[in-house]
C-alpha positions, -999 to 999 in steps of 0.1 A, spaced: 463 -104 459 431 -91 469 428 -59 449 395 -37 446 387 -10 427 352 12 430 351 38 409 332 55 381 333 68 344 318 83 314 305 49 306 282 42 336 277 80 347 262 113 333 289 138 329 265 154 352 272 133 381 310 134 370 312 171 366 297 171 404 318 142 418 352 157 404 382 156 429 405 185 438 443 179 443 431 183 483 402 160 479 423 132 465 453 136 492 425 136 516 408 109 505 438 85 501 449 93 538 411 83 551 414 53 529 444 42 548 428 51 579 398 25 568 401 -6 582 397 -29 550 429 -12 532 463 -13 535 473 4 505 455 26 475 451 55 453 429 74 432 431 77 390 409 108 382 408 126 352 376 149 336 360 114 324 364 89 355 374 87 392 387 57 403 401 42 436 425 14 439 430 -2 466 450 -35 487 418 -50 509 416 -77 533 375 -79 533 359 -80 497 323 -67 511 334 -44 538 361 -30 513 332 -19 490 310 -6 515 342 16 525 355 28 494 321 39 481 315 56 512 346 75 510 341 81 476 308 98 480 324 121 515 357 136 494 334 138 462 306 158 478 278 138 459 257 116 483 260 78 491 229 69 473 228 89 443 264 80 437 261 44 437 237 36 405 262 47 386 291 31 408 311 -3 392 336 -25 411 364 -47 400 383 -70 422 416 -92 419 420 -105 380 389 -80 366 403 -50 387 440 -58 369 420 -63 335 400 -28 339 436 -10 348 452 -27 317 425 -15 291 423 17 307 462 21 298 458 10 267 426 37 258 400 6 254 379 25 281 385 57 267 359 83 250 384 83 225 396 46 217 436 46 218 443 78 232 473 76 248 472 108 273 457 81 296 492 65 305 506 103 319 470 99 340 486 62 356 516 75 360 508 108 381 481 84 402 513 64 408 533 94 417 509 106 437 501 73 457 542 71 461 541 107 474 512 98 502 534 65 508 501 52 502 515 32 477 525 -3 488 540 -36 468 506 -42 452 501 -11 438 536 1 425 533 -34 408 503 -33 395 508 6 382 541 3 369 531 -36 346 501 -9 338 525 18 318 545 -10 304 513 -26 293 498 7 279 532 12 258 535 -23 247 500 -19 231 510 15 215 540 3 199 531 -34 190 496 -24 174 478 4 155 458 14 187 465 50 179 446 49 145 415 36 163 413 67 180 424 103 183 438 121 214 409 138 233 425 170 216 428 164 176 395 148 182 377 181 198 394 200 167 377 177 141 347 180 156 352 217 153 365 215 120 331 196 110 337 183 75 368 200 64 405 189 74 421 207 107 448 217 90 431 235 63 402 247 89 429 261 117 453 275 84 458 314 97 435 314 126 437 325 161 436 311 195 429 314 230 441 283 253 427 290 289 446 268 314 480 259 316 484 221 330 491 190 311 460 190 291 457 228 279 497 225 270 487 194 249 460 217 234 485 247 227 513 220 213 484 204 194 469 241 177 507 249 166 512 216 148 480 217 129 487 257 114 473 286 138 489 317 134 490 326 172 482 313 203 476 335 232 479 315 264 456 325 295 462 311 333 459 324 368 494 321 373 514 341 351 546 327 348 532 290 337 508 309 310 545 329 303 566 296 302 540 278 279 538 305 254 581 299 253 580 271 251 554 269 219 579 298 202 608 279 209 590 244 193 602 250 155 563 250 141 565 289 135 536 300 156 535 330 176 527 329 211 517 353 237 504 349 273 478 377 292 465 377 325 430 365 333 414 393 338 416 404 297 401 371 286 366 386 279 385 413 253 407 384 236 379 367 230 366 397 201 401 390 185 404 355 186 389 321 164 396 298 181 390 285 223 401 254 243 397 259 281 406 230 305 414 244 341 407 231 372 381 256 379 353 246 401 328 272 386 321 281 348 350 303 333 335 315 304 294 323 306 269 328 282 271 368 286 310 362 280 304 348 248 277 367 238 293 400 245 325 384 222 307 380 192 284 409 195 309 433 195 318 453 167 279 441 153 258 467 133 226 476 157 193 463 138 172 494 127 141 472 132 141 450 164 119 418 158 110 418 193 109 446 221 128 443 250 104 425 276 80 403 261 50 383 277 36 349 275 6 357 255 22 386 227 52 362 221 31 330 215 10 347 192 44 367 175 59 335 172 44 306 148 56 268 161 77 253 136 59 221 116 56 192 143 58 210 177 28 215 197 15 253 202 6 248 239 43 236 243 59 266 227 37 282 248 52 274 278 83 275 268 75 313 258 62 322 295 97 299 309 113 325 287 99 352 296 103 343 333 139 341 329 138 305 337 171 284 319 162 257 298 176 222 302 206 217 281 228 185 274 255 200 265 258 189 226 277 206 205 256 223 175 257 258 158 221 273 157 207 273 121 169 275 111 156 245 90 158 251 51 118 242 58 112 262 88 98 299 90 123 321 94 98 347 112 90 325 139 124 334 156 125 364 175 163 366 171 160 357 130 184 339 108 211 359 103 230 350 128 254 379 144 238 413 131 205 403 141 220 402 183 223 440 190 192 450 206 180 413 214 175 409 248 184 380 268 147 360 271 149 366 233 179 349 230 167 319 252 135 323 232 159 318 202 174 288 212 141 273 222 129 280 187 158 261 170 163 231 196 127 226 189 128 229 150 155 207 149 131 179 174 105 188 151 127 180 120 142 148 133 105 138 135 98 138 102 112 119 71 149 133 69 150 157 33 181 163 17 171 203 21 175 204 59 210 221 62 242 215 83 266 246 92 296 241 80 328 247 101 335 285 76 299 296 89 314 297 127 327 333 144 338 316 176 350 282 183 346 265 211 366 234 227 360 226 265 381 197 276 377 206 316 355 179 344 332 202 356 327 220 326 346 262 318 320 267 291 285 272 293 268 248 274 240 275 265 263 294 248 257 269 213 223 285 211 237 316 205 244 321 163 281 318 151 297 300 180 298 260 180 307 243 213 325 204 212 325 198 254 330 162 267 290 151 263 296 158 231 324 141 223 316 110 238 286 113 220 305 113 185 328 87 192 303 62 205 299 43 175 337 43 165 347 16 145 363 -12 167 393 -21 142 412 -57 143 438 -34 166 413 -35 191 413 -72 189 452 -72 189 449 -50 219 429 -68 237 445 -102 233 478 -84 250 454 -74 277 443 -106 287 480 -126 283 495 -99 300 468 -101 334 477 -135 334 512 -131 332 507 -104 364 481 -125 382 506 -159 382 538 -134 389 519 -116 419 504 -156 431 544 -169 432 552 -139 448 530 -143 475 548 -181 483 585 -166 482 584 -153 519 576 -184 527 602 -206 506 626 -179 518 622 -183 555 624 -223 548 658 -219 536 667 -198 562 653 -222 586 673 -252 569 708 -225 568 705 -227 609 699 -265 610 730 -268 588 752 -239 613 736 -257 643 749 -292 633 782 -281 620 791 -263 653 778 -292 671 804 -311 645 830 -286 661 830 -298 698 830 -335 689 858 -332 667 881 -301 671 909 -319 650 893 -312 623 915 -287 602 903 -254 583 897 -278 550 884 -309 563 857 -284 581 853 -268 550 843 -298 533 817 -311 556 798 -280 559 799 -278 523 784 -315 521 763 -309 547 746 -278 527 747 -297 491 729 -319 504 702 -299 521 701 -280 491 693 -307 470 664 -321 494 646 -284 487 652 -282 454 628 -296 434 598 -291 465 607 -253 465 605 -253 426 573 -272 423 556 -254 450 563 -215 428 548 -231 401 521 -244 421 515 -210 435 517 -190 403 484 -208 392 448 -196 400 438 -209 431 477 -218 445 478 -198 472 467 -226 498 501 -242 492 524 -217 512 499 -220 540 510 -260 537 547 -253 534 542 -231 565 526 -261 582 546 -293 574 577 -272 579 568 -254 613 575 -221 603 570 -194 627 545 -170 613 565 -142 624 593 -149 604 578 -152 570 563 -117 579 597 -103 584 610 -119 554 577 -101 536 585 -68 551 629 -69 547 616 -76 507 588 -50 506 619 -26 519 646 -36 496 662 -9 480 662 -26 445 624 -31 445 615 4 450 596 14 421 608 48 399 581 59 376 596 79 352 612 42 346 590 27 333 565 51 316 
């Protein structure tokens, strides 16, 4: 076995770099089939989901392997050679089986236990059966993989470490107040209809929306999801629309979770701003006119406690510039400091009635202001008076579960509208509390890549004990035949007999070498001892490898995922 796997994840990359390095359907048929093409493989393919891209794959050259995979990696994901590869790991033989296993069993997930990961193995599978790029190593391994994941789902509490990526997003939305009772009568917008947004739709039903309108770019999936949700017993109604009337639902609705496969932003900041501005009173009194520069705003807006003046400064003329502020994506809901003066904002504290009339360098201005009052805050002592926004102070909801990102990540600066996106959820579950079923989970882990590491290392020998046998079966034809011509008076039984002899006793003579030599095999390090048996035994080279091949083809080995996951 000399398996490899280069790849990368939420855990050694930015979701910057992810969001960039992201694979399309056509990037990851593409990349398999070049992959192939490469001399180091034989056989491979890709696991990518929105938090990590990984390629599999059956090498004959450890070095060259990497050098090629990362390579291709970097061509089919459009992110250069050297800025991909800091944040690049690779895994080979036992620790590439080990980092499959956890995977399947969510120990390298955002979310710890999650289980959405196995339907992730399985369509890599699918997919690398599909490409027949898929060989005897990697159906094995993949397949053990699902059976691995499920064994750890069912045998431990793995699921209570953790939530699915979904109910997870909704309790950070939900902030301190159960889902159920925060979701009880609301309404919702799922953009997307693949695996992920149906989980979300499924997911919104169970925990008590009223509705849920479904929005894809085909039609009849959006149609058949919003059927199917009606038809699921939980007593929701459902809906689907088009598109194009997204930007209107979203005046109507609570509630969004977008995950399509988009490669640009699907909902902007104007989008969102526009939502929850409509139906607003216009402000009588503006706090700021519509253009404002450098030198008016710095002196119209005071810098909250802690922040320096020439800073604010800049960030006024960035502002007023129309420059875009760096943003990391974490999810928040703009509120001022209990502390902080509320007349330093251009925008104001009251949130949605203070928007008509604001234009947008206000806005940014705005979300300057905050961001840095909250810096400025976490600078000093913390004081039971700074306050949190609590999930009844939020007009619009937002969940972005899609690798690169629908949602602007501006849009939590603007006042009523909280944002949960991947940063941010990785964020809050960084310090979740690793439970004995970790532990539990981890010990299956580790018997179980034994267990596939000696079965795949006595696999490797049995071409060879097979074309032994097969070598002994034409001695024993050879001599019988031979038996024939010296004595043709030999009747029907009589001839019977000897050959029978002749192969008990053969049989007996490999017995106990064949035996000993699998269980030599199956242990690290035993793979010297079919070269041996090939040696002391003369085999021709050429017909173990037709042995290996008649076996890779049998019928009864060919894998069927739906099987085993």
């Amino acid at each position: 076995m000399s398996l490899l796997v280069v790849g990368l994840s939420h855990r050694s990359a930015p979701v910057s770099v992810l969001e960039r390095a992201s694979l399309s359907a056509d990037a990851k048929t593409k990349l398999l089939h070049d992959t192939l093409a490469a001399e180091p493989a034989t056989e491979a393919t890709v696991l990518a989901t929105c938090n990590r891209i990984e390629l599999y794959a059956d090498v004959d050259k450890f070095h060259a392997g990497v050098a090629e995979l990362s390579t291709l990696l970097a061509q089919h994901s459009g992110v250069a050679l050297e800025e991909l590869t800091p944040y690049l790991y690779v895994h080979y033989e036992d620790r590439a089986v080990h980092h499959l296993f956890s995977v399947a069993c969510g120990l390298d997930s955002m979310v710890v236990g999650e289980g959405q990961i196995l339907g992730q193995i399985k369509d890599a599978l699918a997919l690398g059966q599909e490409l027949h790029s898929a060989g005897r190593l990697i159906n094995d391994l993949f397949q053990q993989a699902l059976r691995v994941g499920k064994r750890a789902h069912s045998e431990t509490g793995i699921d209570r470490a953790g939530q699915s990526l979904v109910t997870f997003g909704l309790e950070q939305l939900a902030v301190r107040t159960p889902v159920g009772e925060w979701a009880d009568g609301k309404r919702a917008l799922v953009i997307g209809a693949g695996s992920m947004s149906s989980l979300a739709a499924a997911t919104l039903a169970r925990v008590g929306v009223a509705e849920v309108v479904v929005a894809n770019r085909t039609a009849e999936r959006a149609e058949r999801l919003a059927e199917i949700l009606v038809a699921s017993g939980t007593g929701v109604r459902a809906s689907a629309i088009p598109m194009a009337e997204v930007a209107d639902e979203l005046t109507r609705v609570d509630v969004v979770v977008s995950c399509t496969g988009a490669t640009g932003l699907v909902l902007t900041a104007d989008d969102v701003l526009a939502a929850v501005s409509w139906g607003a009173a216009p402000d009588p009194a503006p706090q700021t006119p519509a253009r404002l520069d450098s030198a008016a705003a710095t002196a119209s807006v005071q810098a909250p406690p802690g922040l320096d003046a020439d800073v604010l400064a800049r960030l006024v003329a960035a502002a007023e510039a129309g420059g875009r502020l760096a943003d990391a994506g974490a999810a928040r809901t703009i509120s001022a400091p209990a502390d902080a003066d509320a007349d330093g904002c251009p925008v104001g504290p009251d949130g949605r009635s203070a928007l008509t009339g604001v234009d947008a360098n206000s806005l940014e201005l705005h979300g300057t202001w905050a961001d840095q009052g909250e810096a400025a805050a976490q600078r000093q002592p913390r004081r039971s008076a700074r306050t949190h926004t609590d999930a009844t102070a939020v007009r619009l909801a937002l969940l972005d579960l899609a690798m690169p990102r629908d949602i602007d990540a501006a849009v939590h600066r603007i006042p009523g509208v909280r944002l949960v996106d991947i940063e941010s959820l990785a964020e809050a579950s960084a310090d979740a509390p690793m439970a004995a079923d970790v532990d539990a989970v981890r010990g299956i882990v580790s018997q179980e890549v034994a267990a596939f590491g000696a079965a795949q290392r006595a696999a490797h020998i049995t071409p060879t004990v097979v074309a032994l046998r097969a070598m002994a079966a034409e001695v024993v034809a050879m001599e019988v035949a031979r038996l024939d011509g010296r004595l043709p008076d030999l009747d029907e039984r009589q001839r019977a007999e000897v050959t029978q002899t002749v192969r008990r006793v053969v049989d007996k003579l490999l017995h106990a070498p064949t035996v000993r030599v699998k269980q030599l095999a199956s242990e690290p390090g035993g793979a010297g001892y079919a070269e041996a048996l090939r040696e002391l035994f003369d085999l021709d080279p050429q017909t173990v490898a037709s042995v290996s091949r008649a076996d890779a083809a049998d019928p009864k080995n060919d894998d069927d995922p739906g099987r085993a996951s």
